[in-house]
C-alpha positions in Angstrom: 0.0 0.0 0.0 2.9 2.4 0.9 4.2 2.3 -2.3 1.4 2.7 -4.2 0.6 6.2 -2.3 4.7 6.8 -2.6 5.1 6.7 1.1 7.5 4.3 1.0 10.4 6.1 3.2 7.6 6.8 5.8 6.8 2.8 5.8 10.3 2.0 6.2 11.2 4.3 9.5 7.9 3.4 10.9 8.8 -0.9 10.4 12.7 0.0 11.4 11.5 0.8 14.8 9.6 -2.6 15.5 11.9 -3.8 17.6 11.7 -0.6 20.0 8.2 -0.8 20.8 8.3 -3.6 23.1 11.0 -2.3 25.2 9.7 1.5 25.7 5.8 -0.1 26.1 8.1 -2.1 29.2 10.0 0.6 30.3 7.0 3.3 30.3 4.4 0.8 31.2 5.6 -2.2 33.3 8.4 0.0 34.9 11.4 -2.4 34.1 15.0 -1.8 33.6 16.5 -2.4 30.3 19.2 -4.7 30.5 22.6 -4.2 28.3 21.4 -6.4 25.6 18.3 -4.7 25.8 19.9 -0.9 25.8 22.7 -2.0 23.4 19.0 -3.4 20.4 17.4 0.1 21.4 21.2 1.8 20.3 21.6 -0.3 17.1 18.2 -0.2 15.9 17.6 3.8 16.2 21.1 3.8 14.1 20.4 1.3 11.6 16.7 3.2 11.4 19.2 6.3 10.9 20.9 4.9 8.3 17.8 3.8 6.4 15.9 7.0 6.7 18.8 9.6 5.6 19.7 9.7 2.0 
């Protein structure tokens, strides 16, 4: 659908940052701690969603 209404860039950040939703809905919701392999999947995927976004 995204690509069909040429919002393909906006599709891409928004399925880049999958993996982040779990851990903030914990951290804001369920009040846990993130552990290091935790913070160090929140680090790498904002970069890699950096990376896919800018040109």
């Amino acid at each position: 659908m995204a690509t069909r209404t040429a919002l393909v860039a906006v599709a891409s950040a928004l399925s880049c940052l999958y993996p982040v939703v779990p851990v903030l809905v914990g951290l804001t919701f369920l009040r846990e701690r993130p552990g290091r392999t935790q913070a160090a999947g929140l680090v790498l995927a904002l970069a890699a969603c950096a990376l896919i976004v800018v040109p």
